[in-house]
N, CA and C of each residue as an Amber inpcrd file, in Angstrom:
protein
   345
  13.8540000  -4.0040000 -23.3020000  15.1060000  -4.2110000 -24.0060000
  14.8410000  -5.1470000 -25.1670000  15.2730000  -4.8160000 -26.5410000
  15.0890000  -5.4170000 -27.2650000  16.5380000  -6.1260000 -28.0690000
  16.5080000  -7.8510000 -28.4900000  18.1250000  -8.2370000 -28.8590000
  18.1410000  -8.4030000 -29.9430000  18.9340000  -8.4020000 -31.0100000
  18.6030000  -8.0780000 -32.3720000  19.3710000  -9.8570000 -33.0860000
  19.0930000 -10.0530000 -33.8580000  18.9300000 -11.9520000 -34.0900000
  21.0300000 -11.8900000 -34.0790000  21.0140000 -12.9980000 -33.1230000
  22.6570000 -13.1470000 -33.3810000  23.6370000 -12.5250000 -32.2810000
  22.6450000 -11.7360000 -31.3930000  22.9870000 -10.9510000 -30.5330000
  23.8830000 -11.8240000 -29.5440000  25.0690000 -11.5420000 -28.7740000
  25.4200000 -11.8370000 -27.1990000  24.8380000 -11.1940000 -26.3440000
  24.7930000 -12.1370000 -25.1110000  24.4500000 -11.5540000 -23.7190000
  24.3990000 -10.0170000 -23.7830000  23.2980000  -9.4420000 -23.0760000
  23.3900000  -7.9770000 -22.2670000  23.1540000  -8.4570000 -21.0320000
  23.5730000  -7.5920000 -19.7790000  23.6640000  -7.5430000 -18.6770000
  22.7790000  -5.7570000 -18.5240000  21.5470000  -5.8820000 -17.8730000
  20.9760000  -5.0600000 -17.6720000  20.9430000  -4.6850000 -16.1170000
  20.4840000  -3.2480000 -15.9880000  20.1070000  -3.3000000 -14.2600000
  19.1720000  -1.7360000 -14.7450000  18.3020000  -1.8020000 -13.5230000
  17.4760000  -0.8350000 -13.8590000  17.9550000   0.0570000 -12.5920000
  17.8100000   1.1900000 -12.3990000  17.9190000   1.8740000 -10.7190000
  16.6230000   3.3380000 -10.5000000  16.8650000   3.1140000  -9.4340000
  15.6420000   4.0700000  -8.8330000  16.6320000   5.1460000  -8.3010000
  16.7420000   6.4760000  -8.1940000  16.7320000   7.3860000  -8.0200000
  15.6490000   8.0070000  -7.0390000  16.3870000   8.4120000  -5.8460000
  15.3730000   9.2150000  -5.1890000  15.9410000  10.6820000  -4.5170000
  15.2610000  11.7030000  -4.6890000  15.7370000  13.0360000  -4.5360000
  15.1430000  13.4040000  -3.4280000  13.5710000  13.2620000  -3.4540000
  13.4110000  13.9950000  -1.9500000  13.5320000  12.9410000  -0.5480000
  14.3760000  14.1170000   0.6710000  14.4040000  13.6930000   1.6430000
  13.3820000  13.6460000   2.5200000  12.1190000  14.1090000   2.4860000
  10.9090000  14.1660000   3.9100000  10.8150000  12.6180000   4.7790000
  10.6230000  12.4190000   5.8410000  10.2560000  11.4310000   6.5560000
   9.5590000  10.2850000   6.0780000   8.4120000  10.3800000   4.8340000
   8.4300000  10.0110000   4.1740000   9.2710000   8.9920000   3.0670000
  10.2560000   9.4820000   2.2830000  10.8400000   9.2840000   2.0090000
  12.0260000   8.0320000   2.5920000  12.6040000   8.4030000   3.9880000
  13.5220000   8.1270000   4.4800000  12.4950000   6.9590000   5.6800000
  11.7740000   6.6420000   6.0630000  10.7930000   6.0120000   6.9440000
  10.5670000   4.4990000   6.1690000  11.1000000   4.8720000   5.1670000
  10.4550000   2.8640000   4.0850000   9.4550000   2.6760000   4.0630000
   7.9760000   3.8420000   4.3540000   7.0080000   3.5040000   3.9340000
   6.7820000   3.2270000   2.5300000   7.6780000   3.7370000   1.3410000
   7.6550000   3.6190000   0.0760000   7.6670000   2.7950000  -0.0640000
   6.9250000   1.0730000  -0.9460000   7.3790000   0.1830000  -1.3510000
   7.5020000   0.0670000  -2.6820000   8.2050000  -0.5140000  -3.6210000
   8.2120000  -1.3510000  -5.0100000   8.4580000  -2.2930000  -5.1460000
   7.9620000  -3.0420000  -6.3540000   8.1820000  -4.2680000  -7.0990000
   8.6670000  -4.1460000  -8.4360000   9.4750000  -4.8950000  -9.4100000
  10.0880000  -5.1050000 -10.2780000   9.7660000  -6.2850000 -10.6850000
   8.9760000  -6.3900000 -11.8510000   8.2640000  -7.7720000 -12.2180000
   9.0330000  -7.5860000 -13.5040000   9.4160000  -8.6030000 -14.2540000
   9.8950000  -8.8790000 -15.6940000   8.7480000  -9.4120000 -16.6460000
   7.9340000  -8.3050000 -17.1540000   6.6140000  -8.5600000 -17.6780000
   5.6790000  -8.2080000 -16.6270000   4.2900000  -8.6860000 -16.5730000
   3.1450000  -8.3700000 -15.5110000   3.3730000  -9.3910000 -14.5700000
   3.1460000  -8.5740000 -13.4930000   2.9040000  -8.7250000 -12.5960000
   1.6540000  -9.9690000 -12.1210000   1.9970000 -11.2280000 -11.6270000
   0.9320000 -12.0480000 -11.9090000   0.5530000 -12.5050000 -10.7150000
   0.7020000 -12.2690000  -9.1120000   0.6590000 -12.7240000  -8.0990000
  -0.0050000 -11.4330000  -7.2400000  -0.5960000 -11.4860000  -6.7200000
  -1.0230000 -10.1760000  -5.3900000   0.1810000 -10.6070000  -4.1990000
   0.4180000 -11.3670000  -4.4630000   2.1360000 -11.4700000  -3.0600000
   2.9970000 -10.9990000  -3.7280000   3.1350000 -10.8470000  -4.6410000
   4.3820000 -10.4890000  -5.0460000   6.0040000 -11.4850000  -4.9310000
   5.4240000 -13.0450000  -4.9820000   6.2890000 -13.8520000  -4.8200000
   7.2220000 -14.4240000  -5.9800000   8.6330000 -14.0850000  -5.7130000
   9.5120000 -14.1330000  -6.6830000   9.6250000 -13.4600000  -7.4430000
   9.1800000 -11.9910000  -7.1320000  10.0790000 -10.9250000  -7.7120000
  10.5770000  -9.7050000  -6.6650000  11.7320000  -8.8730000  -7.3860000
  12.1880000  -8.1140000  -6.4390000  11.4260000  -7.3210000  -5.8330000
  11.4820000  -6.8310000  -4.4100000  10.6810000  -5.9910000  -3.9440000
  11.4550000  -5.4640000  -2.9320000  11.1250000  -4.2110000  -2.8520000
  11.8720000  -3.2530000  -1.9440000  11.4180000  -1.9840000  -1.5110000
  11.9110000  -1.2080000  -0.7620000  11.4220000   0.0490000   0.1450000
  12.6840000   1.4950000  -0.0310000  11.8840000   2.3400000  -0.3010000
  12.6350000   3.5780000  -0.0340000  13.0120000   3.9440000   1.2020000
  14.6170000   4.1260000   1.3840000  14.5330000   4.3610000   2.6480000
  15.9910000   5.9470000   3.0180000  15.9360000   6.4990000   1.5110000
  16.9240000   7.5430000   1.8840000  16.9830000   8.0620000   0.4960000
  17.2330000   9.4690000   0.1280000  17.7780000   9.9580000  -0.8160000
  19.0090000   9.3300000  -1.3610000  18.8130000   8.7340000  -2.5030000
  19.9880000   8.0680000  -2.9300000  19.9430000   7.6240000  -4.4020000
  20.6910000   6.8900000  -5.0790000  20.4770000   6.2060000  -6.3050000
  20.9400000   4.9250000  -5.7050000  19.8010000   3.9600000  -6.1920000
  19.7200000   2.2670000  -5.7350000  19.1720000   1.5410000  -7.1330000
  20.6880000   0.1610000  -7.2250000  20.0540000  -0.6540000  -8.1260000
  19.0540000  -1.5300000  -7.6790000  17.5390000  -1.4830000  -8.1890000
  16.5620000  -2.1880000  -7.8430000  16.2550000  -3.1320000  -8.9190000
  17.1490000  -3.8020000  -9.9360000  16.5860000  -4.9180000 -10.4510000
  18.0550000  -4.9960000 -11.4280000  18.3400000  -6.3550000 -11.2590000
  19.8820000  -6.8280000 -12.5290000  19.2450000  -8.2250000 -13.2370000
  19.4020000  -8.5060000 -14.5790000  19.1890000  -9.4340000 -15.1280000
  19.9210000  -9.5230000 -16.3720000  20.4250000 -10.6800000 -16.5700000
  21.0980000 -11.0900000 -17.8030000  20.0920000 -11.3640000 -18.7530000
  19.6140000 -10.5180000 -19.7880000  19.3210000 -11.1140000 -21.1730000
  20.2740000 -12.3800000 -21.8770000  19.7140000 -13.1820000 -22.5130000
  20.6480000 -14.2590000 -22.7550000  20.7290000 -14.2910000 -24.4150000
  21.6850000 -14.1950000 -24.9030000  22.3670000 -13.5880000 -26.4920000
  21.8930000 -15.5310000 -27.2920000  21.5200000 -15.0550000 -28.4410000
  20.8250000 -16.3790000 -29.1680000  21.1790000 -16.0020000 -30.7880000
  20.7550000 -17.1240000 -31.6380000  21.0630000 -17.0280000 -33.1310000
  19.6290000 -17.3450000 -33.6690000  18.6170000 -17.0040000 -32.5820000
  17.0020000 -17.5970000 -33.2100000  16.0380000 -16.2790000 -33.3930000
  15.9510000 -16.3840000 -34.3450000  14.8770000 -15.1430000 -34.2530000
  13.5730000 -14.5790000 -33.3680000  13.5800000 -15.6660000 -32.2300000
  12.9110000 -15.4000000 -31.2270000  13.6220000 -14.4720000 -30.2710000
  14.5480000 -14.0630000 -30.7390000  15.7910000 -13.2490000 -29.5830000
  15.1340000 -12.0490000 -30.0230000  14.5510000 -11.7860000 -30.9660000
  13.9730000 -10.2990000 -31.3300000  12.7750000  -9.4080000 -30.2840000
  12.6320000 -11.1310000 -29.6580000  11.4090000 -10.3780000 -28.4620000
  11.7360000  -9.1220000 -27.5470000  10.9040000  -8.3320000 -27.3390000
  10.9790000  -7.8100000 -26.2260000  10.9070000  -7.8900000 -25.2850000
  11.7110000  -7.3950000 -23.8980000  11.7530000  -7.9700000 -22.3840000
  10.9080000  -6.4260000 -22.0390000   9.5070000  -6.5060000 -21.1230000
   9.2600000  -5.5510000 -20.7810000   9.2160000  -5.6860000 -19.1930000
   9.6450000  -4.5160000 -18.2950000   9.7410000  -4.5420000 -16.8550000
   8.9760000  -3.7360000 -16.9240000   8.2020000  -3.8820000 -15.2650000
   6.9610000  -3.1130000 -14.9700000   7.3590000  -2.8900000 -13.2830000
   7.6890000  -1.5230000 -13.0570000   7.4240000  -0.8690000 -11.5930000
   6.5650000  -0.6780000 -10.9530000   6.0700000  -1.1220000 -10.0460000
   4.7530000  -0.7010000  -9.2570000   5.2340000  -0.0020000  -7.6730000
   4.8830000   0.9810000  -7.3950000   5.0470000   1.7490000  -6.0500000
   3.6520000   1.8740000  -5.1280000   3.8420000   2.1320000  -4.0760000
   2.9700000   2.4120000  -3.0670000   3.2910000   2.4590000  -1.6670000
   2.2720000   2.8250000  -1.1770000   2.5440000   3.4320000   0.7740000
   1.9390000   2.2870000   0.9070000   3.1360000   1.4620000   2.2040000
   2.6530000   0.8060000   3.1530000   1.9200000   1.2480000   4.3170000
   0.6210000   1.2290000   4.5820000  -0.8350000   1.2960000   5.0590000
  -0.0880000   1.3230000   6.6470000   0.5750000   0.0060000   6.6300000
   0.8410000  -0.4140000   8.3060000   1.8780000   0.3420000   8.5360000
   2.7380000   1.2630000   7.9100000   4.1100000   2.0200000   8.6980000
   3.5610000   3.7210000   8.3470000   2.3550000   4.2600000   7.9290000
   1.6960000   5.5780000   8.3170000   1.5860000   6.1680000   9.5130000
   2.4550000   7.3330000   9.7440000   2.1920000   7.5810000  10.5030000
   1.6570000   9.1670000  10.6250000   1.6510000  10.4090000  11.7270000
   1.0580000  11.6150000  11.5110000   2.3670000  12.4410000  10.1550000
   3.7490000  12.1050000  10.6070000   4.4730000  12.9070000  10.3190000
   4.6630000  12.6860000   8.8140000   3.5720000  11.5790000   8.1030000
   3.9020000  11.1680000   7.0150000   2.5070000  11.9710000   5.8620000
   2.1510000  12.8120000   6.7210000   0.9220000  13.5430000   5.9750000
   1.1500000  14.6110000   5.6480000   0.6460000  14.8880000   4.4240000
   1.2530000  16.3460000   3.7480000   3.0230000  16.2510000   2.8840000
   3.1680000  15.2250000   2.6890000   4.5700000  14.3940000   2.6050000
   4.8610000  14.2420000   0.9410000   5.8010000  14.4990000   0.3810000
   5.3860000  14.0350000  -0.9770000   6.9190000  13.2730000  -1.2970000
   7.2370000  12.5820000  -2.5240000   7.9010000  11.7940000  -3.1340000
   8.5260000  12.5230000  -4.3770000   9.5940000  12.6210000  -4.2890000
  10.6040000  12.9000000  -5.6890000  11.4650000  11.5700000  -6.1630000
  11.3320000  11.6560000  -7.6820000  12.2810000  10.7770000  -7.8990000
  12.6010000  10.0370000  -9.3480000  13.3560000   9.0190000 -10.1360000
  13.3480000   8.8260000 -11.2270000  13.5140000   7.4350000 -11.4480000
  13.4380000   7.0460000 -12.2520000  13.9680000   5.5390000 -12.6820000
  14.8480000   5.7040000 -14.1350000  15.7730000   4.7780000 -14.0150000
  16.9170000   4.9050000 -15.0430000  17.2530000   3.7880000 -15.4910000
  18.0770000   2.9840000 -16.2220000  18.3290000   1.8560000 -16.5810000
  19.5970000   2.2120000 -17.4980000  20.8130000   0.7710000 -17.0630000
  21.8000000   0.7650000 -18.1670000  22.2890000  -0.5070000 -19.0380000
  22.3670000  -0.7760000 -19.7930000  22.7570000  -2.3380000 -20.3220000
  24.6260000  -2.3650000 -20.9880000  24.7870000  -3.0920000 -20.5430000
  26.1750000  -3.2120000 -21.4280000  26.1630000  -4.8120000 -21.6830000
  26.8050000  -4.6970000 -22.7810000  27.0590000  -6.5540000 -23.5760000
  28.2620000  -7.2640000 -23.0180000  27.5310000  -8.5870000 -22.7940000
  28.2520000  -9.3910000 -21.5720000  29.3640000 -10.5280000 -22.2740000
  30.5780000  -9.8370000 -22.7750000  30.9150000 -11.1270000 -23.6410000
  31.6220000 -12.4360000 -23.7490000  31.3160000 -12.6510000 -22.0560000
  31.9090000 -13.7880000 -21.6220000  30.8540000 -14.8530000 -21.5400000
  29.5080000 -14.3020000 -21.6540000  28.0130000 -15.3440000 -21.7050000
  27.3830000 -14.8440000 -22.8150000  27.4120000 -16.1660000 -23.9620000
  27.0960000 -16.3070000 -25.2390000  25.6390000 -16.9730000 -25.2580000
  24.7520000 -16.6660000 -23.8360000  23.5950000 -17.5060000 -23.7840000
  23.4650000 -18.7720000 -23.8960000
């Protein structure tokens, strides 16, 4: 997301989308993370993290951009998704198994927080 100099608050949220149902899918072996920039920890401490656990659309990350009059507001905010199978919840019925799905994002301007 990028704020253009002078900008107010946006209120962002990103969401995950998931279409297929297999055991897989619905079991929470799926995990993700939502880092704001890279990812800088192998724990993954203090950022969101979460599990697929049903065909659905889920907000997996909300953050207020904060609206400024400095031309440093021009920066870009980049988010980075990372997915993977948890090793320890594999089981037989999870082989041959595959994953559908999307990521989406919406922002609207927040104009009660002037940053």
């Amino acid at each position: 997301a990028q704020r253009p100099q002078g900008s107010i608050a946006d209120n962002i949220t990103l969401y995950l989308t998931t279409t297929s149902t297999g055991t897989l899918t619905t079991s929470g072996a799926i995990k993700y993370v939502v880092c704001e920039g890279n990812c800088t920890s192998t724990t993954f401490s203090g950022y969101t993290i979460g599990s697929v656990t049903a065909a659905s659309t889920v907000s997996i990350y909300t953050d207020t951009l904060p609206g400024t009059t400095t031309s440093a507001s021009n920066a870009t905010v980049t988010y980075n998704i990372y997915f993977w199978i948890d090793a320890a919840t594999i089981v037989n019925d999870h082989l041959g198994q595959s994953y559908a799905g999307y990521i989406h994002a919406d922002s609207t301007q927040n104009t009660t927080n002037y940053g």
